[in-house]
C-alpha positions in Angstrom: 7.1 -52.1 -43.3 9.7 -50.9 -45.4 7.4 -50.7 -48.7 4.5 -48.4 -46.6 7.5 -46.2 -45.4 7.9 -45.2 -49.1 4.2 -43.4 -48.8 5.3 -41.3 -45.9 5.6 -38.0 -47.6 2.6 -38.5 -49.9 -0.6 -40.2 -47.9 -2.0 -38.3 -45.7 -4.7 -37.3 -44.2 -4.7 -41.7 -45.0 -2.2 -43.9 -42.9 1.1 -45.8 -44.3 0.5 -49.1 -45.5 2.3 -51.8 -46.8 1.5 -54.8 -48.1 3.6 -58.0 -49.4 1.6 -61.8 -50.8 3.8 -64.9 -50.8 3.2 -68.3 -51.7 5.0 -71.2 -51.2 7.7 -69.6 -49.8 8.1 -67.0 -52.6 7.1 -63.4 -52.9 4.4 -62.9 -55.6 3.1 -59.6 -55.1 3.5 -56.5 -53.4 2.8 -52.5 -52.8 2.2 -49.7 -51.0 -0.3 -46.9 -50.5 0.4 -44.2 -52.6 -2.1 -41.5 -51.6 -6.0 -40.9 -50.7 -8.3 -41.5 -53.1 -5.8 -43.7 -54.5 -5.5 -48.0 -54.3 -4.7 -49.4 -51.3 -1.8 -50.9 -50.7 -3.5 -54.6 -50.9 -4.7 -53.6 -53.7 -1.0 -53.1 -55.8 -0.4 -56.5 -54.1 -3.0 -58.5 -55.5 -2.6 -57.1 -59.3 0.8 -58.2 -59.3 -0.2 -61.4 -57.8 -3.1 -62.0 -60.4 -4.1 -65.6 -59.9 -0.8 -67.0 -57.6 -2.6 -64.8 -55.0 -5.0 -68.1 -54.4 -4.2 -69.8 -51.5 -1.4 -67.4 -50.4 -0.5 -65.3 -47.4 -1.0 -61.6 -47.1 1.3 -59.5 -45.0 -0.2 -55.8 -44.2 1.0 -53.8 -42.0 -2.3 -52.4 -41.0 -5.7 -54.2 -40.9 -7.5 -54.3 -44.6 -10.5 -52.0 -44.4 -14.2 -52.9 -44.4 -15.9 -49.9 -45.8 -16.8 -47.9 -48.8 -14.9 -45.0 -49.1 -13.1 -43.9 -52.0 -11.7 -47.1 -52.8 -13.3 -50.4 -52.3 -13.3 -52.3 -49.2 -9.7 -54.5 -49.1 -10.7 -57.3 -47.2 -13.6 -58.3 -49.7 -11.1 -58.4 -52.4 -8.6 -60.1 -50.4 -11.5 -62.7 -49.8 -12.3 -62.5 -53.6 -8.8 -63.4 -54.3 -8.9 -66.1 -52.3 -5.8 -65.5 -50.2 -5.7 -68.1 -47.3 -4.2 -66.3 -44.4 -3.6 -62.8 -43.5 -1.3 -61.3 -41.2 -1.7 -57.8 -39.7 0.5 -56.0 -37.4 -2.1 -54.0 -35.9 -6.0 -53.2 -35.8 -7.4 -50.1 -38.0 -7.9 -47.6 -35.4 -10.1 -45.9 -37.8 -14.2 -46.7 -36.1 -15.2 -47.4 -39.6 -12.4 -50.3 -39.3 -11.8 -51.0 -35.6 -11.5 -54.8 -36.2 -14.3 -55.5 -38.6 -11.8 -56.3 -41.7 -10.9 -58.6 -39.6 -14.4 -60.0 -38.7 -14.9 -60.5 -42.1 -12.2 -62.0 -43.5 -12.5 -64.5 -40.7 -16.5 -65.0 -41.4 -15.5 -65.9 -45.0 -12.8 -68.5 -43.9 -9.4 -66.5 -44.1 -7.0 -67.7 -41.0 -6.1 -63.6 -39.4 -3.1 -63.3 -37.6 -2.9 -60.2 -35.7 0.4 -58.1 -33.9 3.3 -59.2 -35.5 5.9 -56.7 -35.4 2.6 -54.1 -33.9 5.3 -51.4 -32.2 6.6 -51.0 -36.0 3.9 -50.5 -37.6 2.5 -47.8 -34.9 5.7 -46.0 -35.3 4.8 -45.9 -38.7 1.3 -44.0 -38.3 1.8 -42.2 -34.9 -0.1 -38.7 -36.8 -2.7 -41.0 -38.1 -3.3 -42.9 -34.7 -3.0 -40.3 -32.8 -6.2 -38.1 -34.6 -8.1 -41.9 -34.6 -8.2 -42.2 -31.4 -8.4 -38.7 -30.4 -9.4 -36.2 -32.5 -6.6 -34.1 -31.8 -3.5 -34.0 -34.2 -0.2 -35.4 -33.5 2.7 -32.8 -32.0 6.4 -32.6 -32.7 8.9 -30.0 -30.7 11.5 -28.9 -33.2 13.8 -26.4 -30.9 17.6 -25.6 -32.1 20.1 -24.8 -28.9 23.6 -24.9 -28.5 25.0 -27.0 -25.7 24.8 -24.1 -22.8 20.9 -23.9 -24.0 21.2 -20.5 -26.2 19.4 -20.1 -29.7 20.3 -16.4 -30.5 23.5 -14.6 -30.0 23.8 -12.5 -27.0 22.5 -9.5 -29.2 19.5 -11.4 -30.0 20.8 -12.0 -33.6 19.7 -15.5 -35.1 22.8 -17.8 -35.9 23.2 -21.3 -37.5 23.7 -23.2 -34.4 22.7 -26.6 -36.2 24.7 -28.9 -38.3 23.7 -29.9 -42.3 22.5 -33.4 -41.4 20.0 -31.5 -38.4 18.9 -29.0 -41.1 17.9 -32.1 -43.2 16.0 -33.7 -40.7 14.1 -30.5 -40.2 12.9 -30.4 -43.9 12.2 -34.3 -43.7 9.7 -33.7 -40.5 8.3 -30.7 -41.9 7.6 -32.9 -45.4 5.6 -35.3 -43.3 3.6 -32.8 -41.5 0.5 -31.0 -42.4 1.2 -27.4 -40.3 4.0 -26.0 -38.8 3.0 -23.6 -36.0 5.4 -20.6 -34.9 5.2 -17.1 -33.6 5.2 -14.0 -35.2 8.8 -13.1 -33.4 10.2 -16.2 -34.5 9.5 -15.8 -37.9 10.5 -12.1 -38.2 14.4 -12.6 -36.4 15.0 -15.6 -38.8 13.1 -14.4 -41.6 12.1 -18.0 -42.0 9.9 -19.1 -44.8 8.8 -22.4 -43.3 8.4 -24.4 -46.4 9.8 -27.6 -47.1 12.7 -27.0 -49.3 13.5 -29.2 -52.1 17.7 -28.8 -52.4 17.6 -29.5 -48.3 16.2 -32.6 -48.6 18.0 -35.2 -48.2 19.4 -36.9 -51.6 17.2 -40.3 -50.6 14.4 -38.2 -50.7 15.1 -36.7 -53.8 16.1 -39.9 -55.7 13.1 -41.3 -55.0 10.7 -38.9 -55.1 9.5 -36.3 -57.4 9.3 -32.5 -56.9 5.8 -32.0 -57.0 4.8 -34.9 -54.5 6.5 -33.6 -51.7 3.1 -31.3 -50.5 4.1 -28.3 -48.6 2.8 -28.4 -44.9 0.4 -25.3 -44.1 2.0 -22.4 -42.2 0.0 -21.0 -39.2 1.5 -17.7 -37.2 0.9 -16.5 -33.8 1.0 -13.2 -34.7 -1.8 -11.3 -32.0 -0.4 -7.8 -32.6 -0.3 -8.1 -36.3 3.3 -7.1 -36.8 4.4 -9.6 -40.0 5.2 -7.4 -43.2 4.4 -8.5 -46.5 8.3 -8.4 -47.8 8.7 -11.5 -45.3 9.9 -15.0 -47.0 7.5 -16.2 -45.5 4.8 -14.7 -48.3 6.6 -14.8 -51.3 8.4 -18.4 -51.1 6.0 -21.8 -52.2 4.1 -23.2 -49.0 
């Protein structure tokens, strides 16, 4: 779990995955999913593990896929590498997946073990879930009010009403997001720019990751009376 949080602010439109192989007791490979197009995250496992994968057990956080897409399908190289058991926390909500990584690794003789720790690891992927099983894209309120339920001063100027470690989360949700939806209104009293700002990110974040993989979330404005001017923040900043 902890290795596919690591892929949170680079994988989409693809889910977070991590996976770990042990053997005998002793961790012999391991990785992550990085971004679409790019290896799975059972994939970075089982190069690290080389041979010792053989007769080992492969933790995933999400079932191995079944399909063709970009990459090649995980559980017929899981069965290739002869791993033994697998143990996923949760089924592939994807309909090309839904359970049939599963089917086959247990066709080709590979004990499955599936749910362990499953709340986790849907925590993980609530966006990705969320458009699986619906179609529809997953929704986060970000509202700033003081405790008497204000957000402007009585003159109707904006004011910082939230503290440093609030102003990072905000640029940590808006890293993982692909839009941020506001109104015209909004964005004119604050002269927001509504990017994801590198210096506001938290300094785990930054440590970790470089500039350029943070993506920038797309910016969508309710603006029905066409009032935004051009010398806004909002059009000259990166976004």
């Amino acid at each position: 779990l902890k290795l596919a949080r690591r892929g949170i602010y680079t994988t989409a439109p693809n889910p977070n995955v991590g996976c770990v192989i042990v053997r005998d007791g002793v961790i012999v490979g391991e990785g992550y999913h990085h971004r679409a197009g790019e290896p799975h995250a059972e994939v970075h496992a089982m190069r690290m593990a080389g041979d010792k994968a053989e007769g080992a057990t492969a933790y995933v956080t999400l079932e191995p896929c079944s399909h063709y897409g970009r990459t090649p399908p995980c559980a017929e190289g899981l069965i290739k590498a002869k791993v033994a058991r697998v143990v996923c926390a949760m089924e592939d909500p994807n309909p090309k997946v839904a359970g049939r990584g599963i089917q086959m690794l247990r066709e080709a003789g590979v004990e499955v073990q599936v749910g362990l720790l499953e709340n986790d690891a849907i925590e993980l992927n609530r966006g990705f879930i969320k458009f699986m099983q619906t179609g529809m894209p997953f929704i986060q309120l970000k509202m700033a009010a003081s405790l008497d339920g204000q957000s402007a001063l009585s003159n109707g100027k904006s004011q910082w009403i939230t503290s440093p470690q609030a102003r990072q989360d905000v640029q940590r949700y808006r890293a993982q997001s692909g839009g941020i939806l506001s109104t015209s209104k909004t964005v004119m009293d604050d002269n927001a720019s509504l990017n994801v700002r590198w210096d506001d990110l938290p300094q785990s974040v930054q440590a970790y990751y470089e500039l350029t993989e943070v993506r920038q979330p797309a910016r969508v404005i309710l603006d029905r009376q066409q009032k935004l001017s051009d010398d806004l923040k909002l059009f000259s900043t990166e976004g």
